[in-house]
N, CA, C and O atoms as CSV, one atom per row, in Angstrom:
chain,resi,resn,atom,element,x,y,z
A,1,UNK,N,N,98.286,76.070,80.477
A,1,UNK,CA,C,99.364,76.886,80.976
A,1,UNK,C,C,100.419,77.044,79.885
A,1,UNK,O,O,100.807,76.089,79.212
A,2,UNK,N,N,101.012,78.703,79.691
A,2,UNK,CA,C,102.014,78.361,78.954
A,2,UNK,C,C,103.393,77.877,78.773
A,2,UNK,O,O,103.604,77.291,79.835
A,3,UNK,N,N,103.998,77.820,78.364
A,3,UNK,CA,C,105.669,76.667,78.209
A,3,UNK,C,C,106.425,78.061,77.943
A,3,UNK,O,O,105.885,78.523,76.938
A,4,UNK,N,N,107.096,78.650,78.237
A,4,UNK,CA,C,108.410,79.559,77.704
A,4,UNK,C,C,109.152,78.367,77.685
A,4,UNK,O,O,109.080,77.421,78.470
A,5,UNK,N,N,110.252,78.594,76.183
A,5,UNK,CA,C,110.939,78.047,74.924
A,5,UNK,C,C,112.451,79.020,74.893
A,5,UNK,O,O,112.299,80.200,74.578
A,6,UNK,N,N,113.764,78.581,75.184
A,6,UNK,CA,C,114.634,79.393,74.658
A,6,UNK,C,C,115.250,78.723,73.380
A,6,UNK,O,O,115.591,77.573,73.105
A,7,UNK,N,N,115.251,80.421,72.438
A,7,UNK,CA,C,115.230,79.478,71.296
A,7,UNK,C,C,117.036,80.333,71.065
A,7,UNK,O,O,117.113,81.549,71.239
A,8,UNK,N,N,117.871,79.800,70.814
A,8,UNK,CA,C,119.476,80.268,71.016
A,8,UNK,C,C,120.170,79.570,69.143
A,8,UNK,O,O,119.754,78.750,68.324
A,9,UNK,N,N,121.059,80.253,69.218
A,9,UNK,CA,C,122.019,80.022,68.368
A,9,UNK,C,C,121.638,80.678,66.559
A,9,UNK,O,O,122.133,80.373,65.475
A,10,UNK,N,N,120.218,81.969,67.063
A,10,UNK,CA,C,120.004,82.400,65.796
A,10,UNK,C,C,120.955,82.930,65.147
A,10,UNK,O,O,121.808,83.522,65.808
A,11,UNK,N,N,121.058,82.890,64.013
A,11,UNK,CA,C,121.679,83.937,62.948
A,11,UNK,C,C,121.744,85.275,63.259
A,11,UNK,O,O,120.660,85.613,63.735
A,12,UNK,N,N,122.626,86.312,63.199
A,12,UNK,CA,C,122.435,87.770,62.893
A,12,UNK,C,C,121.329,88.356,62.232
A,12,UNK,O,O,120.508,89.153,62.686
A,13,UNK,N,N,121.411,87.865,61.114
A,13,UNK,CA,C,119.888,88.676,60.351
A,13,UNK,C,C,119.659,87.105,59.753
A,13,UNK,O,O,120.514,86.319,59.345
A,14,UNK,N,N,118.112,86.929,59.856
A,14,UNK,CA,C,117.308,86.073,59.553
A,14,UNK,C,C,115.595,86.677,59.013
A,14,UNK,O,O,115.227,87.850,59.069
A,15,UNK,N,N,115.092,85.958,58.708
A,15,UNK,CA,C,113.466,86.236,58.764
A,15,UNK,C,C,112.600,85.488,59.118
A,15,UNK,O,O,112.133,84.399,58.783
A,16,UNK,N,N,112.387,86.570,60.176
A,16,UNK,CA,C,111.095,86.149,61.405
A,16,UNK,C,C,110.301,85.569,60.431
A,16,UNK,O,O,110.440,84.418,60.844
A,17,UNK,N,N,109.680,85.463,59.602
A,17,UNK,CA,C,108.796,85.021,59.006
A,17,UNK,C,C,109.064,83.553,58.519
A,17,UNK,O,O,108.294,82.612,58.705
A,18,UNK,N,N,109.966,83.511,58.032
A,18,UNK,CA,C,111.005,81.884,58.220
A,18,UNK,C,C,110.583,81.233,59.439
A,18,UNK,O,O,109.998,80.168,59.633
A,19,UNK,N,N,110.913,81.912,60.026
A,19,UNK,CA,C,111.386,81.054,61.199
A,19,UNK,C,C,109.885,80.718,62.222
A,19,UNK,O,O,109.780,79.766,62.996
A,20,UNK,N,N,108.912,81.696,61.982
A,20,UNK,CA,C,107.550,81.622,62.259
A,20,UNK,C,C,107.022,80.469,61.534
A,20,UNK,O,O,106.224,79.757,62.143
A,21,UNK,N,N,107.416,80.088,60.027
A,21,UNK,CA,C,106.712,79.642,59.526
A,21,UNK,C,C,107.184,77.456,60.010
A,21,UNK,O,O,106.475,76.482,59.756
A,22,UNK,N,N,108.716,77.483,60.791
A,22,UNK,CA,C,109.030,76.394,61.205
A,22,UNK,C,C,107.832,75.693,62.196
A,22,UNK,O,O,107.238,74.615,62.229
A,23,UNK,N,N,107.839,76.908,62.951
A,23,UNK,CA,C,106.948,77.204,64.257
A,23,UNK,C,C,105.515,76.473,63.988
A,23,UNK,O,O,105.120,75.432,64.514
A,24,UNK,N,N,104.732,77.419,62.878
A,24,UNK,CA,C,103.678,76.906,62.824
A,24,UNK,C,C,103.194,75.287,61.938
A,24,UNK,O,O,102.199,74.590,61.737
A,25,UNK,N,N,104.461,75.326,61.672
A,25,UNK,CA,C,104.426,73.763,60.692
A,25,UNK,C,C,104.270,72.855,62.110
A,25,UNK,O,O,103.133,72.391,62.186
A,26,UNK,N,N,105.006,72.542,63.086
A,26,UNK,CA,C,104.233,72.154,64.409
A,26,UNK,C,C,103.237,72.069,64.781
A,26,UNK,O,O,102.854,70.938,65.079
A,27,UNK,N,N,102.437,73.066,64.929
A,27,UNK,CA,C,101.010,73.431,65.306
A,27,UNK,C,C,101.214,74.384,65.814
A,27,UNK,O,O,102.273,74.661,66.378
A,28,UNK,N,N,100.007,75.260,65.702
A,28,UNK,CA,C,99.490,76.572,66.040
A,28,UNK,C,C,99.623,76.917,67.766
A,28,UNK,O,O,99.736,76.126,68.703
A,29,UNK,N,N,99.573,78.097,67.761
A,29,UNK,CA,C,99.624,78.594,69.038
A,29,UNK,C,C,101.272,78.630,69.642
A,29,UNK,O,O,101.491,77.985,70.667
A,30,UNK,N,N,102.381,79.366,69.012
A,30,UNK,CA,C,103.255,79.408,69.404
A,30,UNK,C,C,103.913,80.490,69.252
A,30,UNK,O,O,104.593,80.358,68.235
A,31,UNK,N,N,104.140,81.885,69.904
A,31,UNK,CA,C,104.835,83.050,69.633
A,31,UNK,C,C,106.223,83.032,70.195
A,31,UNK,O,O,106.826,82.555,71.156
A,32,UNK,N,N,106.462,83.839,69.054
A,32,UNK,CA,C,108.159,83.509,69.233
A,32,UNK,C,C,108.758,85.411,69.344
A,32,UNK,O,O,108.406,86.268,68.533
A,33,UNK,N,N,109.662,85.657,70.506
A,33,UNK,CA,C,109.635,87.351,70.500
A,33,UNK,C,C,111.741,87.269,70.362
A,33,UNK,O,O,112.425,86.740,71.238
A,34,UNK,N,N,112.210,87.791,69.339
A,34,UNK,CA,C,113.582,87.797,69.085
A,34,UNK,C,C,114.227,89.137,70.060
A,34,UNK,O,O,113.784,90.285,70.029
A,35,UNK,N,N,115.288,88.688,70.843
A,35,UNK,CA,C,115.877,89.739,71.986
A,35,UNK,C,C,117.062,90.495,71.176
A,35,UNK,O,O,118.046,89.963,70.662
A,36,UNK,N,N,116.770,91.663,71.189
A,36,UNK,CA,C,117.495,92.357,69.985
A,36,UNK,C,C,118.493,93.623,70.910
A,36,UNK,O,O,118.225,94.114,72.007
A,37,UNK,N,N,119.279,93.805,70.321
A,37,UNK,CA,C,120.325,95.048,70.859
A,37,UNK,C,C,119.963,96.177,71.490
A,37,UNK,O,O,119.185,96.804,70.771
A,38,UNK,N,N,120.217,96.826,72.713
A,38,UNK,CA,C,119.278,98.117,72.453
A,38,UNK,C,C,119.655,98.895,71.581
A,38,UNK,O,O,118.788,99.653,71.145
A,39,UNK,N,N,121.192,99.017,70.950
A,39,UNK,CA,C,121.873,100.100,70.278
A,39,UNK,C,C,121.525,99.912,69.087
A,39,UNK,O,O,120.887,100.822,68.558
A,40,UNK,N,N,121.773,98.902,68.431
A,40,UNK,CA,C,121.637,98.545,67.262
A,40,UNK,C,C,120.346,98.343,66.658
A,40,UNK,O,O,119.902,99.024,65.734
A,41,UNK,N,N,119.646,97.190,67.327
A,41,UNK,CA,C,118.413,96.877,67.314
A,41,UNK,C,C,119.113,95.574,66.329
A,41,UNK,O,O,118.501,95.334,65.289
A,42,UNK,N,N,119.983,94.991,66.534
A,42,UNK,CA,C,120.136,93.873,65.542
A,42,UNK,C,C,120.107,92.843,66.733
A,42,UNK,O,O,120.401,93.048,67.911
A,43,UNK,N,N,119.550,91.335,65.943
A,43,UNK,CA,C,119.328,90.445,67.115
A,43,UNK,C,C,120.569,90.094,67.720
A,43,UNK,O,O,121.658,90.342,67.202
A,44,UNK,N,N,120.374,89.383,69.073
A,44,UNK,CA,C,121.397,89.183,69.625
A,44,UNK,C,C,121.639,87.821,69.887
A,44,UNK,O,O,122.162,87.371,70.907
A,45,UNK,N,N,121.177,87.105,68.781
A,45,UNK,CA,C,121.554,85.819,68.544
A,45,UNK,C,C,120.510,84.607,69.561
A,45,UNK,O,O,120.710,83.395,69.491
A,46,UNK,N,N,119.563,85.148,70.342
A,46,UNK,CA,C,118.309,84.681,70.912
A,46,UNK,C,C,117.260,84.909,71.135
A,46,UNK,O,O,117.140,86.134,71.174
A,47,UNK,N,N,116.220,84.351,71.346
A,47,UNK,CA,C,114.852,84.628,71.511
A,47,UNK,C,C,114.246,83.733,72.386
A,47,UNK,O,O,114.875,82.850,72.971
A,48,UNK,N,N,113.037,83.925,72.501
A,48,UNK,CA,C,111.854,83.159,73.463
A,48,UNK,C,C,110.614,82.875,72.869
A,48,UNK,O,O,110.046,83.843,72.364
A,49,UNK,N,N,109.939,81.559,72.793
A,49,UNK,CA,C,108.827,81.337,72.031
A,49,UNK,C,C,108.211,80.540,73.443
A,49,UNK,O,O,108.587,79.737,74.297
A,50,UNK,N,N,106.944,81.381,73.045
A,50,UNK,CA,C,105.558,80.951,74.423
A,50,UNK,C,C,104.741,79.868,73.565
A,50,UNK,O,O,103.988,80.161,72.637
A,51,UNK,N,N,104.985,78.682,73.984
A,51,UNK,CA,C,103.847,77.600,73.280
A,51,UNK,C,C,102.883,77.564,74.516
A,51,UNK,O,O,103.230,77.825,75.668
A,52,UNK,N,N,101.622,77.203,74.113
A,52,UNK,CA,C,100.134,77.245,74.425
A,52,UNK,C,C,100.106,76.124,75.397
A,52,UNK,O,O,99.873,76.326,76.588
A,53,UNK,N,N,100.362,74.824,74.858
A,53,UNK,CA,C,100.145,73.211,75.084
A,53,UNK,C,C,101.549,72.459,75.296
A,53,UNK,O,O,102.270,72.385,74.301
A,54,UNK,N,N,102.040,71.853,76.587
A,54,UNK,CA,C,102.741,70.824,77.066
A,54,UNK,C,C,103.265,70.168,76.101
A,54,UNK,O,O,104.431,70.204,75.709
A,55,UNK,N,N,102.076,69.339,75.575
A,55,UNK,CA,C,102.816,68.802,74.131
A,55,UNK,C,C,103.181,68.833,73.039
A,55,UNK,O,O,103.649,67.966,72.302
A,56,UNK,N,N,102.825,70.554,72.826
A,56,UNK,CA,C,103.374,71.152,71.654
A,56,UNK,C,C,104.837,71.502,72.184
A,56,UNK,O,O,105.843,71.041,71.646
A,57,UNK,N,N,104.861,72.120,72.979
A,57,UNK,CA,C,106.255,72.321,73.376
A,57,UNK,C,C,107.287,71.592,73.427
A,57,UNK,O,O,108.348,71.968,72.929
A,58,UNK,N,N,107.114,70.124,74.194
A,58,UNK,CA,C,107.740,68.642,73.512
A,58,UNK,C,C,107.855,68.747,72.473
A,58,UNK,O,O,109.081,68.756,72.358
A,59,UNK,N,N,107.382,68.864,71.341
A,59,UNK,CA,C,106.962,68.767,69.752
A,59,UNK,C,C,108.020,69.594,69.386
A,59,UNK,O,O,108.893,69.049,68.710
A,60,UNK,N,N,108.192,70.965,69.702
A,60,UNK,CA,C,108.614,71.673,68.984
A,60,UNK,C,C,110.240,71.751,69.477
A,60,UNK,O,O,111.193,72.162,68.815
A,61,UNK,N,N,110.233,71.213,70.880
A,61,UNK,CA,C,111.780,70.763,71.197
A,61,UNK,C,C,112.481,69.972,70.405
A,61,UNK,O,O,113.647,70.117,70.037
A,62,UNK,N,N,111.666,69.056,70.135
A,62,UNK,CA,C,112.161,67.483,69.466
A,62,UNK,C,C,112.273,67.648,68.039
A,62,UNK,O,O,113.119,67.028,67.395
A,63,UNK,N,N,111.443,68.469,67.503
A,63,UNK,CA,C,111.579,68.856,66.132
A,63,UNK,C,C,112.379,69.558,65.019
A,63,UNK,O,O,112.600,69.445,63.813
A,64,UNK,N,N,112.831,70.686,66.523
A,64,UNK,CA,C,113.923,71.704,66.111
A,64,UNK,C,C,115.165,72.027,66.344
A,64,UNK,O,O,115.928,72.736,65.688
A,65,UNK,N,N,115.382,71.217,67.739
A,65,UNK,CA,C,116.292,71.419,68.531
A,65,UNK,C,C,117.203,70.534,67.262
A,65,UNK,O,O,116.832,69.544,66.630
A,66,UNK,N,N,118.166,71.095,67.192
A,66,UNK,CA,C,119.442,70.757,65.864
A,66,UNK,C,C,119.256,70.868,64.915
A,66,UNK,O,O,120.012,70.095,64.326
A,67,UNK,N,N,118.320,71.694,63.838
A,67,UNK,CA,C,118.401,71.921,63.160
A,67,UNK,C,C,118.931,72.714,62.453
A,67,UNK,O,O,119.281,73.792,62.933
A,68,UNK,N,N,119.112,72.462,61.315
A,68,UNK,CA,C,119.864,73.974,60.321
A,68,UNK,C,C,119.491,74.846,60.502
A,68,UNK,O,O,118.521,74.498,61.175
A,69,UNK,N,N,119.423,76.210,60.443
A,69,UNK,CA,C,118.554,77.521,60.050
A,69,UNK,C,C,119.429,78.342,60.168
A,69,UNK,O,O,120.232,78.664,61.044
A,70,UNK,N,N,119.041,78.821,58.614
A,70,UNK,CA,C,120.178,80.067,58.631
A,70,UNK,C,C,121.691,79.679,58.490
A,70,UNK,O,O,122.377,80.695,58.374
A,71,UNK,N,N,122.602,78.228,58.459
A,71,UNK,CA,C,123.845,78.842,58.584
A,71,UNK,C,C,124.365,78.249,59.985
A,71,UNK,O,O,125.539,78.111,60.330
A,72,UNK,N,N,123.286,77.956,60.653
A,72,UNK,CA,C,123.600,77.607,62.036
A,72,UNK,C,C,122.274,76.961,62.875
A,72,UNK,O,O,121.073,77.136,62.670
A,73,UNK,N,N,122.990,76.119,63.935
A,73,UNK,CA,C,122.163,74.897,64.322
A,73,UNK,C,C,121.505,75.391,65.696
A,73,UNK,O,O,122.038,75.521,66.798
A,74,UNK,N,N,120.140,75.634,65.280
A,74,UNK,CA,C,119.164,76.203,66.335
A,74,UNK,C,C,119.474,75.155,68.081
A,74,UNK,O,O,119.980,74.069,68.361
A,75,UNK,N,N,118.964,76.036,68.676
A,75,UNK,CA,C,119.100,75.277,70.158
A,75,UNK,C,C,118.002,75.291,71.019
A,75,UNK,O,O,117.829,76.346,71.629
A,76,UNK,N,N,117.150,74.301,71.236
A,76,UNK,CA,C,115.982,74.977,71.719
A,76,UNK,C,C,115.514,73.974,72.886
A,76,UNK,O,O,115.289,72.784,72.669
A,77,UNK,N,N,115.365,74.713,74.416
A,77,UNK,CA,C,115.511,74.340,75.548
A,77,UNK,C,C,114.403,74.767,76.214
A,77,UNK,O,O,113.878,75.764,75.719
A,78,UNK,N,N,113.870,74.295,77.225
A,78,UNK,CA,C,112.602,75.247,78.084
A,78,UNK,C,C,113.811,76.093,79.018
A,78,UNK,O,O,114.842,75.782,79.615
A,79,UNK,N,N,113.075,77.268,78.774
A,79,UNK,CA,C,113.661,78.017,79.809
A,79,UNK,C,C,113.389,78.311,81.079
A,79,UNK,O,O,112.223,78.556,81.386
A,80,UNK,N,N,114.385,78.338,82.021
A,80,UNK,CA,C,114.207,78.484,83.302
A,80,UNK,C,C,114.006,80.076,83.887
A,80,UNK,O,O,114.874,80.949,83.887
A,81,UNK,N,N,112.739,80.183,84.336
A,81,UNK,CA,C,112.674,81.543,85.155
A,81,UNK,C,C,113.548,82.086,86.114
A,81,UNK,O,O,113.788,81.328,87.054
A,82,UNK,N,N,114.020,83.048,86.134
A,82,UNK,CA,C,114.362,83.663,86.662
A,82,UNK,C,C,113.666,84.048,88.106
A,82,UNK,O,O,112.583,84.570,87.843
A,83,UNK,N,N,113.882,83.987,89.587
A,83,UNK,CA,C,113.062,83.988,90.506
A,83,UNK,C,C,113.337,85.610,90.805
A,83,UNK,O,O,114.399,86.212,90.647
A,84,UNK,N,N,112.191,86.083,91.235
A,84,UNK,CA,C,111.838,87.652,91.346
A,84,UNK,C,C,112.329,88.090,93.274
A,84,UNK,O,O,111.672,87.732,94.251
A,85,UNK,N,N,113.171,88.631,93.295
A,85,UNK,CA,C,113.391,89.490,94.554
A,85,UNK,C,C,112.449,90.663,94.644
A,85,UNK,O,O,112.532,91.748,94.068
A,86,UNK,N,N,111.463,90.186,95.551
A,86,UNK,CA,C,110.468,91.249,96.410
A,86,UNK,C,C,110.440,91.546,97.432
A,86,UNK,O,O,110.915,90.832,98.316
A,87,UNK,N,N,109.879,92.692,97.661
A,87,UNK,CA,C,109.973,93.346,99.141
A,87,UNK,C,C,108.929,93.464,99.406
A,87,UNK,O,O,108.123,93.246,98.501
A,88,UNK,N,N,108.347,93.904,100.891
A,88,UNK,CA,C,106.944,94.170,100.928
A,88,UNK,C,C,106.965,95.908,100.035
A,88,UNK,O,O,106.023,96.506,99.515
A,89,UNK,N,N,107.865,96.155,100.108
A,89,UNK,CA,C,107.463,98.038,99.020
A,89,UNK,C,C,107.649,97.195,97.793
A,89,UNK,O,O,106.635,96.905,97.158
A,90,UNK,N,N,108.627,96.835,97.445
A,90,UNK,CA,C,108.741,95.966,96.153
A,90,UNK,C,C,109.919,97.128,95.172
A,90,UNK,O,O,110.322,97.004,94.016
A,91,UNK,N,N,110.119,97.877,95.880
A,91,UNK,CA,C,111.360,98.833,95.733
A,91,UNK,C,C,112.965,98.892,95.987
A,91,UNK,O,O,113.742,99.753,95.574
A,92,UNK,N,N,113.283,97.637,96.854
A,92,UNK,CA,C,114.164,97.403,97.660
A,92,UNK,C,C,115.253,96.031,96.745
A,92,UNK,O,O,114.733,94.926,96.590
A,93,UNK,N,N,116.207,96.191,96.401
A,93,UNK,CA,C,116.556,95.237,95.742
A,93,UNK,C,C,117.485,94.634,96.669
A,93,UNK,O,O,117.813,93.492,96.345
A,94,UNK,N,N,117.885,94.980,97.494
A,94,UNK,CA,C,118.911,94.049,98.451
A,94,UNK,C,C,117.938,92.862,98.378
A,94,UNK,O,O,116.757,92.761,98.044
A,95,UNK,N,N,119.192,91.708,98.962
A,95,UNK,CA,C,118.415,90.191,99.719
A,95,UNK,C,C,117.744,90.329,100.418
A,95,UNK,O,O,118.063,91.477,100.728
A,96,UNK,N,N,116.777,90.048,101.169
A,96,UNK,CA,C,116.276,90.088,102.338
A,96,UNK,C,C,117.221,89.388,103.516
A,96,UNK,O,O,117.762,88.307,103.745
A,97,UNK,N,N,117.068,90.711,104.117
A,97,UNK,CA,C,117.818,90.408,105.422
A,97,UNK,C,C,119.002,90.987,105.256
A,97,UNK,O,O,120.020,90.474,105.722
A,98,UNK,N,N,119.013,91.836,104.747
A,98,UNK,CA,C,120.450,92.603,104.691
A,98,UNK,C,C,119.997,93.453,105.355
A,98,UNK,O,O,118.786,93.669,105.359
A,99,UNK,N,N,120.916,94.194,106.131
A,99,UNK,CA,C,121.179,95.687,106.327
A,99,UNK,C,C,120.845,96.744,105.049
A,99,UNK,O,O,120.920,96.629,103.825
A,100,UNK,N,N,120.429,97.853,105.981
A,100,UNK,CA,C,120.033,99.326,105.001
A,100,UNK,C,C,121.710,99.762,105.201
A,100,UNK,O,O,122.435,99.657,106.190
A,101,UNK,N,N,121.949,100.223,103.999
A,101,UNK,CA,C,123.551,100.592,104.436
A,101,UNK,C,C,123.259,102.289,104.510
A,101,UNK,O,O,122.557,103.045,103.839
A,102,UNK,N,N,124.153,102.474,105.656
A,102,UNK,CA,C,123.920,103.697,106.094
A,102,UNK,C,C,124.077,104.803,105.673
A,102,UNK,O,O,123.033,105.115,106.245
A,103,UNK,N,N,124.424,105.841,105.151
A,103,UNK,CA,C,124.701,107.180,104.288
A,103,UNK,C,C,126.032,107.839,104.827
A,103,UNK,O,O,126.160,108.136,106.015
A,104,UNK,N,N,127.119,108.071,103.776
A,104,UNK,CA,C,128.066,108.543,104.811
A,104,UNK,C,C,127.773,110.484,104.802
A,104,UNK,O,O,127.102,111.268,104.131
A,105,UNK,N,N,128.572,110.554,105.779
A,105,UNK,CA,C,128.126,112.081,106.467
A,105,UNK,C,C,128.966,113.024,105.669
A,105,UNK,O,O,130.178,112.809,105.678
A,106,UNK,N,N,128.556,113.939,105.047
A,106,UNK,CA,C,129.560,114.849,104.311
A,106,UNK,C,C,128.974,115.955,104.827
A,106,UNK,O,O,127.781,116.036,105.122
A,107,UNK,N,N,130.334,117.383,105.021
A,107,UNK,CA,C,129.514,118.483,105.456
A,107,UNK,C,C,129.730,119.033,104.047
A,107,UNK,O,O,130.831,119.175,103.516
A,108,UNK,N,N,128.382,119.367,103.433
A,108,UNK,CA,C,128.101,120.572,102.840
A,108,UNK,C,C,127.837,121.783,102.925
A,108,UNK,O,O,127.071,122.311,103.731
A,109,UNK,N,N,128.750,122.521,101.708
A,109,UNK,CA,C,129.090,123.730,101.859
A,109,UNK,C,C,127.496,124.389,100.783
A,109,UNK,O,O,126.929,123.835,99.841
A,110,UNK,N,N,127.223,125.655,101.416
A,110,UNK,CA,C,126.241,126.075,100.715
A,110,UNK,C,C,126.772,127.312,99.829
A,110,UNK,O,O,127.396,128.217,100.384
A,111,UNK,N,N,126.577,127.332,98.770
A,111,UNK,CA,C,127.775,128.045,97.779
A,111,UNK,C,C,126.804,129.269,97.323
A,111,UNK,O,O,125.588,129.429,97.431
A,112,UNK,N,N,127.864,130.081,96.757
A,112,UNK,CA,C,126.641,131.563,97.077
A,112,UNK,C,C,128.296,131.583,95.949
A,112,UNK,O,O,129.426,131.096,95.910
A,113,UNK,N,N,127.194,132.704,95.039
A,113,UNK,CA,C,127.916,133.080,93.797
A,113,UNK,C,C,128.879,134.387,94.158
A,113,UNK,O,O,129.989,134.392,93.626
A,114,UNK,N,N,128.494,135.590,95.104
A,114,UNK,CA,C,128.559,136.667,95.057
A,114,UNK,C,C,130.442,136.374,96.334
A,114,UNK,O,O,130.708,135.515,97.174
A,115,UNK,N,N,131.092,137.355,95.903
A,115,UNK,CA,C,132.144,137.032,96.404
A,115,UNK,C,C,132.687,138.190,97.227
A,115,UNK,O,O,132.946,139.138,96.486
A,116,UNK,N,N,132.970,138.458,98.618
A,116,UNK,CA,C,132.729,139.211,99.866
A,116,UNK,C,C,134.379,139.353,99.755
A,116,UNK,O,O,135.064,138.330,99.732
A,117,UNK,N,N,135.041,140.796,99.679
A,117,UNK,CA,C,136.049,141.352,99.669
A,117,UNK,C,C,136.994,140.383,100.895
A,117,UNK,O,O,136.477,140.040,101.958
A,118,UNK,N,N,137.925,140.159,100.651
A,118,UNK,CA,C,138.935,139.511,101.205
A,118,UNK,C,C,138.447,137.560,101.913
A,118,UNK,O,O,139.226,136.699,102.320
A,119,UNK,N,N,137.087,137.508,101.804
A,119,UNK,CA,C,136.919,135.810,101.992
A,119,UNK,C,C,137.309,135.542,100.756
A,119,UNK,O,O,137.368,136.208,99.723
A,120,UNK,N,N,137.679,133.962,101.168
A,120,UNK,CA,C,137.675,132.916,99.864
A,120,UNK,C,C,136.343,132.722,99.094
A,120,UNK,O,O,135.273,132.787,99.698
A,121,UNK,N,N,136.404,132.490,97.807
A,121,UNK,CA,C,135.793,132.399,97.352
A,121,UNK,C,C,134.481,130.746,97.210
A,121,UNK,O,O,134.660,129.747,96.514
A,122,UNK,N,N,133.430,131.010,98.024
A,122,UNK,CA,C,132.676,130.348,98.656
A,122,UNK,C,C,132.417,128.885,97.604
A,122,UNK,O,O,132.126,127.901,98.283
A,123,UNK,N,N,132.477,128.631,96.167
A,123,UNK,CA,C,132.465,127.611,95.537
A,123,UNK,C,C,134.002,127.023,95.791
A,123,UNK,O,O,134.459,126.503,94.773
A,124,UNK,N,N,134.599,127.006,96.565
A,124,UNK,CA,C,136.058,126.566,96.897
A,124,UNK,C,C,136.207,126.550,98.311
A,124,UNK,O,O,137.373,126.333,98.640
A,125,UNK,N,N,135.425,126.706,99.250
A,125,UNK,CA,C,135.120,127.019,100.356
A,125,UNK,C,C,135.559,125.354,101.164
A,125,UNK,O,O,136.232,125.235,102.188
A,126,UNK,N,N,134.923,124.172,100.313
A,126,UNK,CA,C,134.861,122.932,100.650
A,126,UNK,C,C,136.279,122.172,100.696
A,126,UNK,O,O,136.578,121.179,101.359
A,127,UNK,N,N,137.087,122.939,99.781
A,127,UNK,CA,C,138.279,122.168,98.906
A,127,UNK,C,C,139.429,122.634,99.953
A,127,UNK,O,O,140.333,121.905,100.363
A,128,UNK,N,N,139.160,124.366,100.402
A,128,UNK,CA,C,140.050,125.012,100.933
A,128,UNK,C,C,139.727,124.210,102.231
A,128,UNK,O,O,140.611,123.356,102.301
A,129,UNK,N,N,139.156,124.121,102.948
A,129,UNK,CA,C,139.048,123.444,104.808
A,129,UNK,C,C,139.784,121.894,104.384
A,129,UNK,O,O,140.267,121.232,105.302
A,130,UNK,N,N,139.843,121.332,102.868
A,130,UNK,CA,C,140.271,120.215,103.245
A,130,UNK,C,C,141.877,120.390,103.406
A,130,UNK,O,O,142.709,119.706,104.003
A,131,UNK,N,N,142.001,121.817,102.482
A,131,UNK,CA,C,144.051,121.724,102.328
A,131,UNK,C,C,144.243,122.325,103.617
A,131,UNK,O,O,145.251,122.000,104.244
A,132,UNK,N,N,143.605,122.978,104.009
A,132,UNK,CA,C,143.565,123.303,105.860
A,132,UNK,C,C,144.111,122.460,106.624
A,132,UNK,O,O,145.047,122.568,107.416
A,133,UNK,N,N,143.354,121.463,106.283
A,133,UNK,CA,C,143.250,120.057,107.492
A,133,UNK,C,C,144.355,119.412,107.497
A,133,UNK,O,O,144.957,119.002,108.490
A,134,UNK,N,N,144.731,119.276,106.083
A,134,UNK,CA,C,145.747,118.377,105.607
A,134,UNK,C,C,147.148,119.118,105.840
A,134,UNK,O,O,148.143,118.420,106.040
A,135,UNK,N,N,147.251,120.509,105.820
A,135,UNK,CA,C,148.595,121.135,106.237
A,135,UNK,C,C,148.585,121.401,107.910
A,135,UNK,O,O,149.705,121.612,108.376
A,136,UNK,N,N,147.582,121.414,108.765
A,136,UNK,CA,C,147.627,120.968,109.896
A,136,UNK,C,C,147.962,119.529,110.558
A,136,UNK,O,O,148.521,119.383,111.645
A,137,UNK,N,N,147.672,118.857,110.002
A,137,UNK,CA,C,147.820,116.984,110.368
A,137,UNK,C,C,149.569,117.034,109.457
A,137,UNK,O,O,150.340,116.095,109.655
A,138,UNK,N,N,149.955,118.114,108.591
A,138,UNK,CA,C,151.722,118.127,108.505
A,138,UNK,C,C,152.548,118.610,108.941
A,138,UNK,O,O,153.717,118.275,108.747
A,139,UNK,N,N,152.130,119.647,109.740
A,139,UNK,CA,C,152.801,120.459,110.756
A,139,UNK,C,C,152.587,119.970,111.943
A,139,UNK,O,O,152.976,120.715,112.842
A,140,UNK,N,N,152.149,119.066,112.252
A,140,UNK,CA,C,151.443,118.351,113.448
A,140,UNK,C,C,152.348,117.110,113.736
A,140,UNK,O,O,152.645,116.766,114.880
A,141,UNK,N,N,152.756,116.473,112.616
A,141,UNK,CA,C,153.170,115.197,112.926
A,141,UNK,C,C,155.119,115.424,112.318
A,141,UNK,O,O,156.061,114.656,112.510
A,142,UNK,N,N,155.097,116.498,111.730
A,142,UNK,CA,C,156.438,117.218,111.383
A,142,UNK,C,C,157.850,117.601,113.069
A,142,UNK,O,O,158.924,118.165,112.859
């Protein structure tokens, strides 16, 4: 089974190949994937390495965890999964057991470009019923 590895406290710019080559001085079977910016694409100071074997992973905790590299002192922890919220659609991200929250009701106006001698003009149609409403509810309570 494999071990996910968080490997924290990299350098800005380093080389993977360095740092691969710590890896395999351990023993074999250990990929290491660096989590990089989306904008930039420059790392973001962590990564994740999948070891193969239980006791390589021990190994490579004990080996590395405080070491120099780069400028700065690697940190290297098993990482804890993250637990997955599913649904039976598997579409649904609420908790389970929440409420569907309901949709609120808006009346829409259906807007028509062409503009009919003395109506308002139908892309304003929505805006005008609201200053309607609102100078009725002031003459109302006036």
């Amino acid at each position: 089974m494999s071990v996910r590895l968080y490997v924290g406290n990299l350098p800005q710019s380093f080389d993977a190949k360095e740092l691969d080559a710590l890896f395999t001085a351990i023993g074999e079977g250990v990929r290491f994937k660096t989590v990089q910016d989306r904008e930039t694409g420059a790392c973001r100071g962590f990564g994740f390495a999948n070891v193969d074997d239980e006791k390589l992973a021990d190994a490579v905790i004990e080996q590395l965890n405080g070491l120099a590299f780069g400028g700065n002192t690697l940190r290297i922890e098993r990482s804890e999964r993250k637990e997955t919220r599913t649904t039976p659609t598997g579409s649904d991200r609420r908790p389970a057991g929440a409420p569907a929250a309901a949709r609120k009701s808006t009346n829409k106006v259906v807007h028509s470009d062409t503009i009919t001698e003395g109506a308002p003009d139908p892309r304003w149609a929505g805006e005008l019923a609201k200053l309607k409403a609102l100078l009725a509810n002031q003459t109302a309570t006036v």
